[in-house]
Structures are given as structure tokens and as C-alpha cells.
ZAMARGU-4260 file (C-alpha; in steps of 0.2 Angstrom, whole numbers, plus 5000, padded with zeros to 4 digits):
<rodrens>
0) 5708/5684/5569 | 5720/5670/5563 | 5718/5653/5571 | 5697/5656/5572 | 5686/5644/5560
5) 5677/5656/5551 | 5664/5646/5544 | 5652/5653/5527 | 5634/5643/5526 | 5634/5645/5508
10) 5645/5648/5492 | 5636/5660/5482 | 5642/5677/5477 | 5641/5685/5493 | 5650/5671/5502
15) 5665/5672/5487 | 5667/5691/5491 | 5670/5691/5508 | 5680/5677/5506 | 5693/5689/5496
20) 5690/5702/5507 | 5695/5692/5524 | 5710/5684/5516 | 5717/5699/5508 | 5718/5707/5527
25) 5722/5693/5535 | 5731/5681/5523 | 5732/5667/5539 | 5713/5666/5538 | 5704/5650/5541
30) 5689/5651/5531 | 5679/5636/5527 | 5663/5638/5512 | 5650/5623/5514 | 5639/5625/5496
35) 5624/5614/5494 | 5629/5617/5473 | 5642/5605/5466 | 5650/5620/5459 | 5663/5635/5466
40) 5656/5651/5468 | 5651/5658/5454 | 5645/5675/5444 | 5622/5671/5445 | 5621/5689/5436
45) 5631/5679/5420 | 5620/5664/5419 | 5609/5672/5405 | 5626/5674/5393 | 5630/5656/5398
50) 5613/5651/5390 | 5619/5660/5373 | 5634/5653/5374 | 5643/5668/5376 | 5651/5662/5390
55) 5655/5644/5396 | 5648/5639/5414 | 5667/5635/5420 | 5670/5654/5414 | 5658/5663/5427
60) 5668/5656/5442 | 5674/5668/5457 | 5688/5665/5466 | 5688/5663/5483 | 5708/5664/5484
65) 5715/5650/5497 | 5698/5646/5507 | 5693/5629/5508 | 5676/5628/5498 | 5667/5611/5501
70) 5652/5611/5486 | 5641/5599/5487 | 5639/5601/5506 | 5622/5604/5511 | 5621/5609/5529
75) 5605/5604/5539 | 5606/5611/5558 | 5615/5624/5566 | 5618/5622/5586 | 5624/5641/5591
80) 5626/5634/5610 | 5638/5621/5603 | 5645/5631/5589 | 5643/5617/5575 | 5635/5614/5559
85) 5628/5597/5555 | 5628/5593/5536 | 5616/5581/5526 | 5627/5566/5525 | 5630/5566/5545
90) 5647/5573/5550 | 5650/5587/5561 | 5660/5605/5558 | 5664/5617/5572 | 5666/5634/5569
95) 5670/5651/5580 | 5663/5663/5569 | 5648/5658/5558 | 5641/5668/5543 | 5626/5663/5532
100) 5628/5667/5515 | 5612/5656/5509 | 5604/5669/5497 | 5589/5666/5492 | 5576/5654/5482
105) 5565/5657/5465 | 5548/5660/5470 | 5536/5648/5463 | 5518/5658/5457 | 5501/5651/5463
110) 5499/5644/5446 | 5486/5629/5444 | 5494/5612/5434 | 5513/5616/5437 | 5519/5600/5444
115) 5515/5584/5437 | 5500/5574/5441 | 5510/5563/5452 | 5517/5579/5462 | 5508/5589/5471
120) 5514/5605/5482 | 5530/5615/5479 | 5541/5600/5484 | 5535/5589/5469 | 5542/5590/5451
125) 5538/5604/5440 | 5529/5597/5424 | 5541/5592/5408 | 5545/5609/5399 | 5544/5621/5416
130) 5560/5629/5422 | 5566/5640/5436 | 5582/5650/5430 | 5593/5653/5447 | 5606/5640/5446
135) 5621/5635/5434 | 5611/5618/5435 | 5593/5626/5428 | 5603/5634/5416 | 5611/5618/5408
140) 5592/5611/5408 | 5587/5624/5400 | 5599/5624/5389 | 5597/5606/5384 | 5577/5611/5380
145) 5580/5625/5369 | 5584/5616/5355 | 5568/5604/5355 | 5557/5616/5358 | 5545/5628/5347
150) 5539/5640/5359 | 5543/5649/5377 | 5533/5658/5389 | 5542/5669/5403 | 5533/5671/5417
155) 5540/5688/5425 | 5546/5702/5419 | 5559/5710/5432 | 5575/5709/5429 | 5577/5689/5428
160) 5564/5687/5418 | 5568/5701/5405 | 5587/5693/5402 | 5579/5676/5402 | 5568/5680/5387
165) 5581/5689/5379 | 5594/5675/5380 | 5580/5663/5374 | 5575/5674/5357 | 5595/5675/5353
170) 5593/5657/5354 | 5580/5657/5342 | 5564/5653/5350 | 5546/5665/5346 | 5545/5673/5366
175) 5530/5679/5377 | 5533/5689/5394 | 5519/5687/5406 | 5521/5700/5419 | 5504/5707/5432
180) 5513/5724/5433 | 5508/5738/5423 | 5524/5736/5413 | 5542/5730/5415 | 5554/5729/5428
185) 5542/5738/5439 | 5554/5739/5455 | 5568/5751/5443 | 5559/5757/5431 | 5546/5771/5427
190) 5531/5769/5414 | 5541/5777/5401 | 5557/5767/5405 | 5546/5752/5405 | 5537/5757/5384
195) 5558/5761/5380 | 5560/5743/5387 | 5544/5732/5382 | 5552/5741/5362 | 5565/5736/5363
200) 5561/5715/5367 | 5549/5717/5354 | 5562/5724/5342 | 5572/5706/5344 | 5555/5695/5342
205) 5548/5695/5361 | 5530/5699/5365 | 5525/5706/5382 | 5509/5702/5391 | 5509/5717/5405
210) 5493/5717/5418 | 5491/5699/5414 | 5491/5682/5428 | 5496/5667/5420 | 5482/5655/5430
215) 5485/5637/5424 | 5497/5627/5413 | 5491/5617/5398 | 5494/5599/5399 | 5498/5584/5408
220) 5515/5579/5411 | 5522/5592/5399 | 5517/5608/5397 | 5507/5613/5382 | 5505/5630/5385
225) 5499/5643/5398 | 5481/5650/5401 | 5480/5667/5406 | 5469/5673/5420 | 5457/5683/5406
230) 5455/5665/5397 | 5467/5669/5382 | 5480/5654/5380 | 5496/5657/5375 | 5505/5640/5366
235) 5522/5634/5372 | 5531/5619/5376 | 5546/5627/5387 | 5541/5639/5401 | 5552/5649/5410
240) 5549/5654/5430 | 5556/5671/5434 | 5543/5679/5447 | 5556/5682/5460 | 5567/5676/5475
245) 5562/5676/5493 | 5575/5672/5508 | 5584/5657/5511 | 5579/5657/5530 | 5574/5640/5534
250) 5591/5634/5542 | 5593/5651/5551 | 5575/5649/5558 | 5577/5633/5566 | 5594/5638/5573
255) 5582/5650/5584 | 5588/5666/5576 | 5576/5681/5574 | 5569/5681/5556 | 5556/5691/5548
260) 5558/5691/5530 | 5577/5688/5529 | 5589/5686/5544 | 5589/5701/5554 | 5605/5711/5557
265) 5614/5724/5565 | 5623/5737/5556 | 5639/5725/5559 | 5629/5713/5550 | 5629/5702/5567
270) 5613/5693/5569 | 5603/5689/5588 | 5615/5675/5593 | 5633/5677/5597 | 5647/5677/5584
275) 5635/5674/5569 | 5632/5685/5555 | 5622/5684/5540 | 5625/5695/5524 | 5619/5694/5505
280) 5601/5691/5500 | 5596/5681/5514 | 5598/5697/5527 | 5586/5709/5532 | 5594/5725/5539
285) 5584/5739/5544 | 5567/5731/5538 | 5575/5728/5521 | 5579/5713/5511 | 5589/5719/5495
290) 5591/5703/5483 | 5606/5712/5475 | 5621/5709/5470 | 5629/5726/5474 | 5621/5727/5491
295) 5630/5709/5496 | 5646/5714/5491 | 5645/5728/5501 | 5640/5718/5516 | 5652/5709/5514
300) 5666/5721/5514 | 5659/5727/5530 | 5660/5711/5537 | 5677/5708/5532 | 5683/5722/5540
305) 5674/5720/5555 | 5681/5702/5558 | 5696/5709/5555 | 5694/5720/5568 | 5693/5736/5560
310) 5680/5750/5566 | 5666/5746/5551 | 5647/5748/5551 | 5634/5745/5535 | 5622/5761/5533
315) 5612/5752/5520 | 5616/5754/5502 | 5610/5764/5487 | 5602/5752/5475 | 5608/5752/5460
320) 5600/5739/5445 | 5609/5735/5428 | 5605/5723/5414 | 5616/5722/5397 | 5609/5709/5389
325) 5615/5711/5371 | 5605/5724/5363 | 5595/5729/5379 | 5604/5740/5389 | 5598/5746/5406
330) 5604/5755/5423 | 5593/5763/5436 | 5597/5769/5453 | 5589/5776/5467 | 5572/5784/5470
335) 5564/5784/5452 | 5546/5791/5453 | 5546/5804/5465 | 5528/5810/5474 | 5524/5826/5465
340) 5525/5842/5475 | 5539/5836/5486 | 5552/5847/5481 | 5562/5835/5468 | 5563/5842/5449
345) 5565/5828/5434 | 5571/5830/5421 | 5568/5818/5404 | 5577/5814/5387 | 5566/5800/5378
350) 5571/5797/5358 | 5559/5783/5352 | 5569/5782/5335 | 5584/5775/5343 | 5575/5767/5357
355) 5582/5777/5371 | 5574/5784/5386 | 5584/5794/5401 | 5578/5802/5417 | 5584/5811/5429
360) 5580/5815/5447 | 5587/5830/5458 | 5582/5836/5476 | 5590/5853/5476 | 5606/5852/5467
365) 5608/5832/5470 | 5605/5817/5461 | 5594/5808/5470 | 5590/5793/5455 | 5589/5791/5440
370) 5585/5778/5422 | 5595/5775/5408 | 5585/5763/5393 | 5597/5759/5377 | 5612/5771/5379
375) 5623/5767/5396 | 5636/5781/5390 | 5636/5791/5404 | 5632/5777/5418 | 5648/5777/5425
380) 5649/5797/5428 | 5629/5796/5436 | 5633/5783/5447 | 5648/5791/5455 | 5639/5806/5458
385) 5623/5797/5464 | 5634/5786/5477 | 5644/5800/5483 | 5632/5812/5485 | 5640/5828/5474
390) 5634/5843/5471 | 5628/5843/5453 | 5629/5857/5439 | 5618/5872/5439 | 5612/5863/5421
395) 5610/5844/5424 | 5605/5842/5405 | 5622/5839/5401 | 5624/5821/5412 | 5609/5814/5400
400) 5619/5820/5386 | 5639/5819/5386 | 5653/5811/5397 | 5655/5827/5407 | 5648/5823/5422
405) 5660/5826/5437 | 5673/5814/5439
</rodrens>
């Protein structure tokens, strides 16, 4: 592999991963990372703690050991005849082997009034007080509001829009969630992991709005609040946009690769033109988009091996979703709410006192998913046998209960 230009459209976390994972083969690697962001790869699953303050943006950085990493460095076309990128201010890079890494973009909601009067569509500016939460560079906007302002709405309650709110009433603001599910976090959760959850935002001061739209903002320039699709209005000068991410595809798509939702690719992550890959939140493999970190990183190491030459292939990956936002404390894995009467036995542990709520789910004698709400102790244990694929004990109860799961 050494003497190829590997070249990475994007230097998110995806692209920072196999970065390592290439160089720590094959420490003669020439791998170059074009980022549209004038920052260095760094940690998105951190940005929440940055917002408190608990950690400085510089702190969440990545390393992408002795790559050369070009930030600031938007790339506008791809030629895969002539094997080179154009970038936005006009130069040219060639590469041999190409990988997009260019993750994914906040969804913006149908909602009426959400860019100023003089901007219409989702290329004009969001009204005064708005704010997507995706970047280090929303996050130090954000930040820079919080302390004007008197109220904040979150529209969304998956798993951005949950650490956002909490951040926000650490920060001292009154909070309302606005999600159109029947309860939180939806995708991981189960109705009674979603009640353990919604508690335990309300315990720190956050009010959640479940099986509601919000339908218009309130105001001209500046937000004044947000009007619910039932008519109620809820008051607030800084609102918060966390209804999701869709694929970055647009570069891909006018490079004449096959897209559907996200990039499609083979299990060697290797998309429909020759010697170009695409891994991380912008990939689709085997109908699926996953939008997670753990699932890029795993891409990632595949790919990385593959380049290298080694025999490597990417099955798909078992989702796993965890969010440790202060007091709120939640893991969940796999498949959740089972169809009843197909053979899988769930077992429960829910102790509203402490605001805790476990479940379990077995086909025969394997873990096939599972939710942990306000107690992570034995997260690490579950996991390992969720991912591995072990035989559990003849009395699961104990998982839910101690640190005795198999190690």
C-alpha cells in the first residue's frame, strides 16, 4: 500500500479512525484528510460536555497520528475517470484510493417561520435564537446564547436532542422537549425505558412534550417561541434543532456513484466505482444507514485492513446506543421490543424510587437486546455477551442485578 494517495473526503470521526487504523499497519502510509470544518477531527458524541463546560472544545480532538489533515478544505467535484478531487477554492488533488467519510447533515423539520423573512428555503439563515447542534461551531453559538437567554425549546427527543436539553438545564435554562413519538428515544428504547427517561429530565427541570409537532415559530427575525401543531404555544427565545441527520450524499451523487439513502457499499466497504470506498454515516450497506458512532468505527477497521491487504469483510454491526449525560444514564443494544409469540422471553427490573428501568431480551439462551435507564453497572458485562454471541446462564436475572455476567 505504501507510495498510493489514499485520499479521505471528510475529517470526522470516521475518517480520524481509519486514519489510525491504516497507519498503525502501514506506518509509510500516505493518507491525506480534506475537512470542510476548520478544526482536526474531533469527538461529535462530546459536544454536549463542551456546552457545560466540562470539557474545552480543543479537549475532544482525535488524533489522526502523521496524516496530513487539510481543514477548512471543502471539496466540490469528484472525477473517478481522472482520479481527482476539485476543492472549493480551485486547485486540484489526485488520489489512488478514495474514501468518503462526509457523514451526515442535521435534518431541518417542516416547520413554518424558521428562517428569517429575508430567507426562504433551507439554504437561508435560520431566525435569531434557532440552532442546529452538529458542529463544534453550533456549539460555540450556542454557547454564546445561553447566557442571554430566558427560555429553550428542543425540538427532538432521540438521542441529540435528549443530551442537548440536559446540557442546556445544567446551564440553567427552564427546558421543553418537543418530540412527535409516543415517548423518548423511540429508535432504543421501549415505552417503559422512554417513562424511566422522560423522569429523569424532569427530575433536573426539563419538561417533555411527547405526540406533539412543533408547526410554527413565533416572531420575526428572532424567535419568540414555538406553536405546537394543537395550537398551545410554548415561550422561548433559544431553540434548539435535534430532529435527526440524513446522509451527506450530494458529492457522491454527482460523482455518478449509486446512492439511495447513503452511499451504497459492498461488504469491503467499496462503492460502484473502482478504488472508492465510503464508510461512517454517509454509507448505506445492505439497505441500512446506521448514523453511529460505533458502526463507523467498525467500518473503518475493516477498511483499514482491507487496504492493507488483509482478507477483511464488514457483516454489518450490532447497534449499540449510549448516552451519559450527567445524571442521565442510558445504554441499549439490539432488538428491544420483540413481536410477541415469536419465541423470545423478556425479562424486566423497573424501580421508579431510584429511577432505574432494565430489560432484557433472550432467544433461547442468548441475549439478543436489551435497556439499561439510570444504573449502567453491568453494561460492560451485557455488551460483551450481546456482541459475542454467548451462551447465557440458565438464570439471566443475575445480569440485571450484579457484575456477574460472563467475562
Amino acid at each position: 500500500m505504501s507510495g498510493r494517495q489514499i485520499v479521505v473526503v471528510g475529517a470526522g470521526m470516521a475518517a480520524a479512525r481509519l486514519t489510525a487504523q491504516l497507519l498503525a499497519r502501514d506506518p509509510d502510509a500516505a493518507v491525506t484528510l480534506f475537512g470542510d470544518e476548520p478544526h482536526v477531527p474531533y469527538n461529535r458524541a462530546l459536544l454536549a460536555d463542551v456546552l457545560t463546560g466540562r470539557y474545552a472544545a480543543d479537549a475532544i480532538g482525535l488524533p489522526a497520528a502523521s496524516a496530513q489533515v487539510r481543514t477548512g478544505s471543502e471539496v466540490v467535484a469528484v472525477d473517478t475517470a481522472a482520479r481527482t478531487l476539485e476543492l472549493a477554492d480551485g486547485s486540484i488533488a489526485a488520489y489512488d484510493t478514495l474514501v468518503f467519510a462526509t457523514g451526515s447533515n442535521p435534518v431541518l423539520p417542516p416547520i413554518r417561520n424558521l428562517h428569517c423573512t429575508s430567507n426562504t428555503g433551507e439554504g437561508g439563515r435560520l431566525k435569531q435564537g434557532v440552532h442546529a447542534f452538529r458542529t463544534l461551531a453550533d456549539c460555540a453559538r450556542l454557547a454564546e446564547a445561553v447566557p442571554g437567554a430566558r427560555r429553550a425549546v428542543v425540538v427532538g427527543g432521540g438521542i441529540l436532542g435528549v443530551s442537548a436539553a440536559r446540557a442546556l438545564a445544567a446551564l440553567g435554562l427552564p427546558v421543553e422537549i418537543v418530540h412527535q413519538a409516543p415517548y423518548l428515544m423511540e429508535r432504543h428504547l421501549d415505552e417503559q425505558g422512554g417513562a424511566a427517561l422522560h423522569r429523569a429530565l424532569a427530575d433536573l427541570g426539563v419538561a417533555v412534550y411527547p405526540e406533539n409537532r412543533a408547526k410554527s415559530l413565533v416572531g420575526t427575525d428572532r424567535t419568540e417561541g414555538v406553536e405546537l401543531a394543537n395550537g398551545y404555544r410554548l415561550d422561548a427565545d433559544l431553540v434548539v434543532l435535534a430532529c435527526g441527520v440524513r446522509p451527506r450524499v450530494g458529492l457522491a451523487r454527482a460523482a455518478g456513484l449509486e446512492v439511495r439513502t447513503g452511499i451504497v457499499v459492498d461488504d469491503t466497504l467499496a462503492t460502484s466505482a473502482p478504488d472508492v470506498y465510503a464508510i461512517g454515516d454517509c454509507t448505506e450497506h445492505r439497505g441500512r444507514v446506521h448514523g453511529l458512532a460505533g458502526p463507523a468505527w467498525e467500518q473503518a477497521d475493516v477498511l483499514a485492513a482491507h487496504l492493507c491487504g488483509a482478507p477483511a469483510e464488514y457483516p454489518g454491526s450490532r447497534v449499540f446506543a449510549r448516552l451519559t449525560a450527567g445524571p442521565v444514564e442510558i445504554a441499549a443494544f439490539g432488538d428491544v421490543a420483540p413481536v410477541d409469540g415469536d419465541g423470545h422471553d423478556v425479562i424486566r427490573l423497573a424501580d421508579p424510587t431510584r429511577g432505574t428501568y432494565k430489560k432484557l431480551v433472550l432467544r433461547g439462551d442468548r441475549l439478543v437486546g436489551g435497556i439499561l435507564v439510570g444504573d449502567l453497572a453491568t453494561v460492560g458485562a451485557l455488551t460483551h455477551a450481546y456482541e459475542r454471541d454467548e451462551v447465557v446462564p440458565e438464570d439471566p436475572l443475575h445480569l440485571l442485578i450484579s457484575r456477574g455476567a460472563p467475562q
